[in-house]
N, C-alpha and C positions, 0 to 999 in steps of 0.2 A: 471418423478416425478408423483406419482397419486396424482389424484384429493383431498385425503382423508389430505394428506398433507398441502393441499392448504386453505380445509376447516375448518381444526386447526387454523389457525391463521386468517381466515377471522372469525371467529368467536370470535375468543379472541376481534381481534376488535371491532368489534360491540358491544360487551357487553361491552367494555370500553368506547366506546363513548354515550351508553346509561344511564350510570350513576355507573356501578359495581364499587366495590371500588378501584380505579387508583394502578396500579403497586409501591409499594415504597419500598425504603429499610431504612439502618438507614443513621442518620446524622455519619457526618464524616467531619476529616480536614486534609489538605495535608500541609505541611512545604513550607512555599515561600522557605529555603534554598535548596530546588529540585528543583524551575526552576533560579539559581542565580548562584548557588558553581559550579567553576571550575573544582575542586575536582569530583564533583559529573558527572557534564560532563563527565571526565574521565572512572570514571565506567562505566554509561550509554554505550558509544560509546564501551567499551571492552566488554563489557555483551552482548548488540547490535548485533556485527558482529559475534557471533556464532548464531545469527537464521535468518529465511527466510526476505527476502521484494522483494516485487514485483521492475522490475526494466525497464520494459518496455511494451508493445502485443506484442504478440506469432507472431501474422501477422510477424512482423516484420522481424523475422530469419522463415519463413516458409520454405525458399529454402535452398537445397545447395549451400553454397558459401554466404549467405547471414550473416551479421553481424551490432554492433554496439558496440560502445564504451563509457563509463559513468562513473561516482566515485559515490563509495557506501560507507558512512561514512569513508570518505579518502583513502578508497580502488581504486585505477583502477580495473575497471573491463571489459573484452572483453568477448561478448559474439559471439558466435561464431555456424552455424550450418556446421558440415561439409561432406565431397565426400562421406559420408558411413551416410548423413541426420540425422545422431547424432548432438545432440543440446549439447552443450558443453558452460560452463564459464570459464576464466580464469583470474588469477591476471595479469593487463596489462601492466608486466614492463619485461623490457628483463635483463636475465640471466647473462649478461656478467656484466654490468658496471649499470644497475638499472632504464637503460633510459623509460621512457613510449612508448610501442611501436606503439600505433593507438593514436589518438588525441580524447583527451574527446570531446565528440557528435558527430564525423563522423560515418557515418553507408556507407551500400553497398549491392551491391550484386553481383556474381559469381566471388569472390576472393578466390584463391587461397594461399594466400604467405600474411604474414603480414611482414615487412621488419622493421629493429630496425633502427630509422635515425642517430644514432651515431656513429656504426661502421658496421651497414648490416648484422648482424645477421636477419638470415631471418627465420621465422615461420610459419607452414603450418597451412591449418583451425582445425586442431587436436591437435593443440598445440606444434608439434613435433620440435625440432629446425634440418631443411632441407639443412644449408647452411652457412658458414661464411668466411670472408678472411682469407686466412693465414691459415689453418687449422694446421698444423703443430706446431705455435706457443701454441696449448694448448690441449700437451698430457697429463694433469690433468684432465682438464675437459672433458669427453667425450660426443658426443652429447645426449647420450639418458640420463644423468643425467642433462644435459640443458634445459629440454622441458619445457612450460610454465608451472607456476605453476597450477593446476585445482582445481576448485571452482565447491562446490555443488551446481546443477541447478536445475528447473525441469519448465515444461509447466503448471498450472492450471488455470481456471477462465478465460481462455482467452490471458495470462499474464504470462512474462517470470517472476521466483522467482530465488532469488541467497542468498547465504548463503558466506558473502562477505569476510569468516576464514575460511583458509585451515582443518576443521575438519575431513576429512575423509568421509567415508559413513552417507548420513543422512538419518533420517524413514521418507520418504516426506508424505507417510498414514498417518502415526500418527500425524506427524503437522496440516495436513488441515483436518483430521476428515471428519465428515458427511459433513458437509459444504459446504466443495468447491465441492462436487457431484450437491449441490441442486443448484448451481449459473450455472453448466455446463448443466444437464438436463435443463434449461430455454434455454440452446445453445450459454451459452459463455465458447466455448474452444477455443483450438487452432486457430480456422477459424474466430473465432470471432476476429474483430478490426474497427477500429474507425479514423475518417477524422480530429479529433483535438487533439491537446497535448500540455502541458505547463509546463516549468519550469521556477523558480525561488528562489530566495533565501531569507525567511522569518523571518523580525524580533524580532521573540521573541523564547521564549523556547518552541520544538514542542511540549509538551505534553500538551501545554496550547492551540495549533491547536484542539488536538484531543480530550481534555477535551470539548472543547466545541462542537463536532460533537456527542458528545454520548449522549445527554441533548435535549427536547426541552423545556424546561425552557423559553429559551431568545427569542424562535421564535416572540414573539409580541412584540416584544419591537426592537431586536437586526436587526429584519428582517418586519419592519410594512410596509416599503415600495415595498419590493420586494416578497416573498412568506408567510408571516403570516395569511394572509385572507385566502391561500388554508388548512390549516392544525389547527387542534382542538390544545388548549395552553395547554401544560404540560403536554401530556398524550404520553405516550411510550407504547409498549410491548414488553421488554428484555427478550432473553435468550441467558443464558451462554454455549459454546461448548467448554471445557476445557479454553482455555484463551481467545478464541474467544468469540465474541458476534454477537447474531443478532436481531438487533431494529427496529420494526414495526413502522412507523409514521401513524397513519389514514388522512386523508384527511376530512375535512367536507362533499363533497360530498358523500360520503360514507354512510350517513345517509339516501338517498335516492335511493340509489341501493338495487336491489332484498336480501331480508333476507337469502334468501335459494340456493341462485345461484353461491354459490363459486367455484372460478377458479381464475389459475393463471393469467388469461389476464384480471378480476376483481382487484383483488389483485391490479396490476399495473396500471389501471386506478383509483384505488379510495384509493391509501397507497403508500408511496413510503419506500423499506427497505431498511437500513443499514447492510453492511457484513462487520463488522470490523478480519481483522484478524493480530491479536497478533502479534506483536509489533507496526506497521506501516503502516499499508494498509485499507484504509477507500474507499470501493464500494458501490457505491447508486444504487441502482435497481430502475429504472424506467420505468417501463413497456415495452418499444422497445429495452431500452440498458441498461447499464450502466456508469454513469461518477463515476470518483474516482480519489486518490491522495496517494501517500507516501508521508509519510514528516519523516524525520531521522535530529539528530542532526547535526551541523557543530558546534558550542560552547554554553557554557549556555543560551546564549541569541538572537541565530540566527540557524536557517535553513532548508535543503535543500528540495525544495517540487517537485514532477515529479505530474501532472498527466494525465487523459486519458480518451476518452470517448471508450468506446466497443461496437460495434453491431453486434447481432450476421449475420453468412455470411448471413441467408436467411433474413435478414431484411434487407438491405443495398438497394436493387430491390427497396424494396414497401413503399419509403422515399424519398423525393426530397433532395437536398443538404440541403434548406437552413431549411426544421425541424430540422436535427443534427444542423448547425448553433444555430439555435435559442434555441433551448436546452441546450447545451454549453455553451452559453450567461447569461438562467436563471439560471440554476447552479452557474454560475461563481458570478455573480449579487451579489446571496446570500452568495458564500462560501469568496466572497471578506470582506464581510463587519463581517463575523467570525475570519479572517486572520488579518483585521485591528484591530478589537478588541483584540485581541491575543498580539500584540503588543505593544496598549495602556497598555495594563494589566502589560508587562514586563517593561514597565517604572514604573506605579505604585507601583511593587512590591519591584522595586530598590529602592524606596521611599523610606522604612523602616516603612512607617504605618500600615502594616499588619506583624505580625510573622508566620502567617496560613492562606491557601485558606477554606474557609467555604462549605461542600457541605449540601445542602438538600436532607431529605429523597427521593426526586422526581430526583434528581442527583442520585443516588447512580450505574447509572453504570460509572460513573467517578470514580467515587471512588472505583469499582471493575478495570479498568485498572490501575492505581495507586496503587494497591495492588498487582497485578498479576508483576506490574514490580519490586515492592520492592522483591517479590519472588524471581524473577531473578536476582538481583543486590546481593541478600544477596546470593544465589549459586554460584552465579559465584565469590563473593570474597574466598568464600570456597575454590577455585582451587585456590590464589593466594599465591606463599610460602608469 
């Protein structure tokens, strides 16, 4: 990435935090019956699985033979790299009778054979079905129309992406845009990975997670105790990359850093940004790494969050264990008490005293992911006879 890039948005900062007039858009309301209707869950979750989410680090399946196992909006999904170090996803249920054939969260490495535990249909790391009892018993079926089903994959940011409906070919350029070039020139590819990960299962509606991660609105209030003294209140610098965004936080320090000396390893000491990518995948850039999270529905009113810290390889040397600890920790500190909120909000909303979530001009990139999704909810009912 050159410099010049760098010193766009060091600058934008600065001039925000000196007094320019603060980035806004318009006011705007979102329907409480989008984070409540059943109904609407349903859409959501069938819209959902035709596009990307990140679903674990690349570290992870870096070898041959190495692999892991997960559900992606009720999907199983296996991922898989394999003897020809092709990274490969697949729907993780076997062909014969429907059984799941790796158990959600086992991972590994140098496997050859994935083995179905109901009748030993057995699957190689390509997917191919290699083996079953009886063969004889099923001259219908022949093996090579058995093979597991395959799922769109791909490596970026660091981070395996799966595309959790069998669509066919997908443009993975055109998805991640400019973007995810500028998060990997910092040096989180493939090599990039990280000593912590978390999963759990969150209760309220995700959108009400990620609404509140695109906002600093509530940093003084929501976060007085944990990170509000490092970061100026209400002040963003959004921009739009097709559905993607990315949000500059400044830092108060900031103000006292060189006017003219912009770089990316400034940038990181004195702003921390946001790389949201469309639909699910919220990456914090923090100057040595990255923490981040998917969060995807499980029902209108709960779930499923993975996330991750990434360093890239050559920083992992020049870091003792317990700075990632401790980093981890204040991330967490603050994204806890955005999660808690999220789901005081979904009791509130079940209340019935609001009809509409209210945003502020100073919101308005909530109110752009909220729009970008109604885009795709109203497309994809388009395909539905």
């Amino acid at each position: 990435m050159t410099e010049p890039d760098a010193r766009i948005l060091w600058q934008g900062a600065r001039r925000a935090i000196a007094g320019a007039a603060p980035q806004r858009g318009e006011p705007a309301t979102s329907p409480v019956a989008r984070y409540l209707d059943p109904a609407r869950h349903e859409r959501e979750t069938r819209a959902l699985r035709r596009l990307p989410h990140a679903v674990g680090p690349a570290a992870r399946v870096a070898a041959a033979g190495d692999w892991f196992a997960t559900v992606l909006l009720g999907v199983p999904v296996l991922v898989t790299r394999g003897d020809d170090a092709v990274l490969r996803a697949f729907i993780n249920v076997c062909r014969h009778r429907g059984a799941i054939v790796a158990a959600e969260g086992e991972c590994g490495s140098g496997r050859k054979r994935f083995v179905c535990p109901y009748h030993s249909w057995t699957y190689d790391c390509r997917g191919a079905l290699v083996g079953r009892p009886h063969e004889a018993d099923f001259p219908s079926v022949p093996r090579a129309a058995a093979a597991l089903v395959e799922l769109p994959v791909a490596e970026r940011c660091g981070l395996v992406w799966v595309v959790p409906e069998a669509v066919g070919a997908f443009d993975w350029d055109a998805y991640f845009g400019p973007l995810a070039g500028e998060l990997e020139r910092l040096g989180y590819d493939a090599s990039a990975a990280g000593p912590h990960e978390r999963r759990f299962v969150q209760a309220s509606n995700w959108k009400l997670v990620l609404d509140a991660n695109l906002e600093s609105y509530h940093f003084q209030y929501a976060h007085r105790e944990t990170i509000a003294h490092l970061f100026h209140d209400n002040l963003v610098q959004q921009q739009s990359f097709g559905r993607h965004q990315r949000i500059v936080l400044p830092k108060r320090s900031l103000a006292e850093a060189p006017g003219d000396a912009a770089s990316w390893e400034l940038l990181g000491r004195h702003s921390n940004i946001i790389y949201f990518f469309f639909p699910s995948t919220f990456l914090l850039w923090e100057g040595d790494h990255v923490n981040g999270f998917g969060i995807t529905p499980e029902s209108a009113a709960s779930a499923a969050c993975a996330s991750w810290m990434l360093v890239p390889a050559a920083g992992h040397a020049k870091r003792a264990a317990e700075h990632w600890s401790r980093n981890w920790k204040i991330f967490w500190d603050a994204i806890d008490e955005d999660f808690a909120l999220a789901a005081s909000m979904q009791r509130g909303l079940a209340s019935g005293a609001n009809r509409a979530l209210n945003f502020g001009r100073n919101e308005f990139a909530c109110d752009l992911f909220e729009r970008e999704l109604e885009a795709v909810l109203g497309a994809d009912d388009s395909r539905v006879p």
